[in-house]
C-alpha positions, 0 to 999 in steps of 0.5 A, spaced: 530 442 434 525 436 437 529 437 442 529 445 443 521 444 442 521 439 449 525 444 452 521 450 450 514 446 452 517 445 459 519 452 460 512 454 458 509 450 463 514 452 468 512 460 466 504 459 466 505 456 474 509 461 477 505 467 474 499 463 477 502 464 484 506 470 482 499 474 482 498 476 490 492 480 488 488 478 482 484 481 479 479 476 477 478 469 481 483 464 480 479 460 475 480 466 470 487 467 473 488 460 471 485 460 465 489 467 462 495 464 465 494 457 460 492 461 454 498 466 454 502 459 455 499 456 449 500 462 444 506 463 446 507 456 444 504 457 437 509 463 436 515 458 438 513 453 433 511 459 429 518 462 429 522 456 429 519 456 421 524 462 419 531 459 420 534 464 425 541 463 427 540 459 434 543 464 438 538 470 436 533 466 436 533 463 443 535 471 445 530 473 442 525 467 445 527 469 452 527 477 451 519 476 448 518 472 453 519 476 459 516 482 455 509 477 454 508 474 460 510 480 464 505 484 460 499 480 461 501 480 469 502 487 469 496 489 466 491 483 466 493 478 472 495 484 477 490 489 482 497 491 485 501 498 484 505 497 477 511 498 481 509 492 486 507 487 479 514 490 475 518 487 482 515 480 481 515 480 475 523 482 475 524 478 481 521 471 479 526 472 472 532 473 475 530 466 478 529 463 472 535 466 469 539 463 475 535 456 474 538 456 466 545 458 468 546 452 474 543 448 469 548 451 462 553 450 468 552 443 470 551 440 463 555 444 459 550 447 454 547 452 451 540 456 449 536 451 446 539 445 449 535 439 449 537 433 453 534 428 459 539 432 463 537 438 461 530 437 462 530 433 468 533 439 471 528 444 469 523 440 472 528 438 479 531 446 480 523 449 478 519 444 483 524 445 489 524 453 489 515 453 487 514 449 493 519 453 497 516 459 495 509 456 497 511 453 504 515 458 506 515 465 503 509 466 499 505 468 506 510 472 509 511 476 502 503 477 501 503 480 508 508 484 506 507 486 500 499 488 502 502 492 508 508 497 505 507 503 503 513 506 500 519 505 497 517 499 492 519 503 487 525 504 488 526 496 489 523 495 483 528 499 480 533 496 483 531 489 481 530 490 474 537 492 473 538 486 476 534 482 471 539 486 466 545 484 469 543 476 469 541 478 462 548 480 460 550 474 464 546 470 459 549 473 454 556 472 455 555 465 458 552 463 452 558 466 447 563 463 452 564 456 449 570 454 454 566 452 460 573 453 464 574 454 472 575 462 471 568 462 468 565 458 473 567 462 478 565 468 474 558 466 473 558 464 481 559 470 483 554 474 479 549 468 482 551 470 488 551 477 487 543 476 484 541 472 491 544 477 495 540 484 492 534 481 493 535 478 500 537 485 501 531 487 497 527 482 502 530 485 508 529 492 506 521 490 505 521 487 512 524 494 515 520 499 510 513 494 513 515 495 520 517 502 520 510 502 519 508 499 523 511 503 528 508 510 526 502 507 527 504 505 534 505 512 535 500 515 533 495 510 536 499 513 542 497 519 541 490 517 541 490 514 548 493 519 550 488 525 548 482 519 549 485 519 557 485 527 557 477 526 556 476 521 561 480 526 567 475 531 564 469 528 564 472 526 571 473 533 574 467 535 570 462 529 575 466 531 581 464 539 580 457 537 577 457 533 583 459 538 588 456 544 586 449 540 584 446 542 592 447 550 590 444 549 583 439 545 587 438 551 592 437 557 586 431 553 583 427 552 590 428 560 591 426 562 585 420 557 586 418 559 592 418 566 589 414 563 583 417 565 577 418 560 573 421 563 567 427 565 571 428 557 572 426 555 565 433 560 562 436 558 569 436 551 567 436 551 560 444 555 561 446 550 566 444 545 560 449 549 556 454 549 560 454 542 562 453 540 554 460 545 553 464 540 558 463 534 554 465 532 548 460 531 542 459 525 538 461 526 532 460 519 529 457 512 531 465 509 530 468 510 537 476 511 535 474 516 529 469 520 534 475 520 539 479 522 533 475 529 532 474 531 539 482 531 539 483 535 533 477 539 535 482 541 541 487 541 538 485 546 533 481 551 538 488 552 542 491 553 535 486 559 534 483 555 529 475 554 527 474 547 526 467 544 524 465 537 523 460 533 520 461 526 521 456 521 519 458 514 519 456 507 521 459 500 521 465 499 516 466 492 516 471 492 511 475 499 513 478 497 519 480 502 524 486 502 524 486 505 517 480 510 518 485 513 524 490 513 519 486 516 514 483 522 518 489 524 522 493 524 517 487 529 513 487 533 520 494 533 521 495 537 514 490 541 516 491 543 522 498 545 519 495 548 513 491 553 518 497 555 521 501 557 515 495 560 513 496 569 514 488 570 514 482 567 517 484 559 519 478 555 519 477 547 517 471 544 515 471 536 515 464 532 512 465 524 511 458 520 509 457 513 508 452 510 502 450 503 501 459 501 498 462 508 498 465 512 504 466 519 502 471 525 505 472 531 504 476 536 508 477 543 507 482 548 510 485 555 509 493 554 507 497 559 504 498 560 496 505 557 495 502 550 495 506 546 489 503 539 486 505 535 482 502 530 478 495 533 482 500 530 488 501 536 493 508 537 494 512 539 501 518 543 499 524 538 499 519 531 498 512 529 499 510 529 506 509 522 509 502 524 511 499 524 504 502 518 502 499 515 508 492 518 504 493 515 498 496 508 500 490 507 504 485 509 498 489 505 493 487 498 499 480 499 499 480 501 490 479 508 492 480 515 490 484 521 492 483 528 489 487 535 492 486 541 489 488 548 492 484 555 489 484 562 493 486 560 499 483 553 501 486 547 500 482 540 499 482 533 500 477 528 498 477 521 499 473 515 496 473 508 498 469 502 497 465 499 503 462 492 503 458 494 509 
């Protein structure tokens, strides 16, 4: 049992360093990680020892420590350590035990032993396998995971699923590596294959992460360019409309000296005030002080009016430091989008109304549009009629990166959406 203890003292430790650098997005500073970390080592510890005291066939007890384990580390990196989406914390937790599983079964396989062995060879694998895949974990993928972990938007449910059957899996393996006594050449090549097996889903997993990140990425491109394009499409308007205003200024030039002449000031002052109406209407209102929105709602304003559909914006915002621009095109094109198709469902009138303010660290968006009555949600998600839309889930991808808040309702012919998000501007 002396032996067992060391081991399962090595494993703790073992535990309490990989979670640490498991937690990509904390909820606290890294003192208080490490410290919640080290505490839930040390009284794990204290159950060990604890349990160790009641006899328990050695098997079951080892089991019973590697299932408790799992469940106890995974739950405070679920719920304590980890600001992620659960799904994304249920995937590093699962990921990084099958690693573990893995490193125990290299080490039953190459010293022929079983739960609970205890030996200088044992140990000094245990420390050798855990040390070389921590610092390759650190110098090559943690990086690269962060990013991709930040930057995905759908799909990690379903990679968690998938790797937490795996962690199943290398349990049994567990299971039937313990109970088969006779470390022979079939069982080797057995246990290879499913090592293999593990190490390939989650290459896969990784790949399939990658890909999901860079389709992404390439919505965003195409949406980008449809931006510029309508952007470009006002620059030749308000080109056309200097070169005519350039042009008919010398006609305008000559009402006004003929109505001088005559002295009737009132018929200049109505003559200028619709010359300036009408050159107000060539040009796009400005909406708001952050360019790339601004730009954004006087495409959709056009938008909606060749649809046929009364649009109305009250757009007030500053500077947003910690919103990148990126998100806030997102953000609104997606609302706008679904609004636009919302109106156009819609057998009544088709009218969209947009308000956005910004208070000290709040942005609040609101949209509402007319839309049909045949909307269905679930989980207060609004649902297309195979699957949820890509739009909305662009929404809530968004608002859960900046600690936000969404809220959809649909009454009486008009659906709405209000965002939340946290600006630290």
């Amino acid at each position: 049992m002396y032996e067992a203890l060391i081991t399962n003292i090595i494993n703790n430790i073992f535990h309490v360093v990989w979670f640490y650098n498991l937690v990509l997005e904390p909820k606290h500073n890294k003192g208080k990680t490490l410290f919640i970390t080290a505490l839930t080592g040390v009284l794990f510890q204290f159950v060990f020892v604890t349990a160790a005291q009641l006899g328990l066939p050695r098997v079951m007890f080892f089991l019973g420590a590697y299932l408790l384990t799992a469940i106890v580390f995974g739950s405070v990196f679920l719920f304590v350590l980890s600001a992620s989406n659960p799904k994304k914390a249920v995937f590093l937790i699962s990921a990084y035990y099958c690693l573990w599983t893995f490193i125990y079964g290299l080490i039953s396989l190459a010293t022929q032993s079983g739960a609970g062995a205890g030996s200088c060879a044992v140990w000094g694998l245990r420390f050798g396998l855990n040390l070389f895949f921590l610092l390759l974990y650190r110098r090559f993928f943690k990086k690269k995971l962060l990013y991709i972990y930040r930057q995905m938007r759908s799909g990690y449910g379903m990679i968690a699923c998938i790797s937490g059957l795996t962690f199943v899996m290398m349990t049994f393996l567990l299971l039937y590596n313990e109970y088969h006594k006779e470390k022979n050449v079939t069982h080797i090549f057995i246990m290879t294959l499913c090592y293999l097996f593990m190490l390939i889903v989650h290459m896969l997993l990784f790949y399939f992460m990658a890909q999901a990140d860079h389709a992404h990425q390439l919505r965003l491109m195409q949406m980008h360019e449809h931006l510029l394009m309508a952007q470009m499409e006002t620059y030749e308007k308000i080109e056309r409309s200097a070169r005519q205003t350039r042009h008919d200024f010398r006609h305008h030039n000559m009402v006004v000296m003929e109505l001088a002449e005559r002295q009737d000031y009132s018929a200049i002052l109505e003559y200028l005030a619709e010359y300036e109406r009408i050159e107000e209407e060539k040009i796009d209102r400005k909406f708001s002080e952050n360019y790339a929105v601004n730009s954004l709602i006087s495409a959709y304003m056009r938008k909606a009016q060749q649809s046929g559909i009364e649009m109305n914006a009250d757009i007030r915002l500053g500077q947003t430091r910690c919103i990148s621009d990126v998100d806030l095109v997102s953000l609104f094109s997606n609302i706008l989008e679904n609004a636009v198709f919302g109106c156009a469902q819609a057998a009544t009138s088709r009218k969209i109304e947009i308000v956005a303010r910004q208070k000290k660290s709040m942005i609040l968006l609101k949209c509402k549009n007319n839309c049909t009555d045949d909307i269905h949600f679930c989980n207060g998600i609004p649902q297309a009629k195979d699957h949820q839309g890509i739009g909305v889930e662009s929404i809530l991808n968004i608002a859960e990166k900046y600690s936000g808040d969404v809220h959809f309702t649909a009454e009486n012919g008009i659906f709405c959406c209000s965002v939340l998000l946290r600006n630290c501007s």
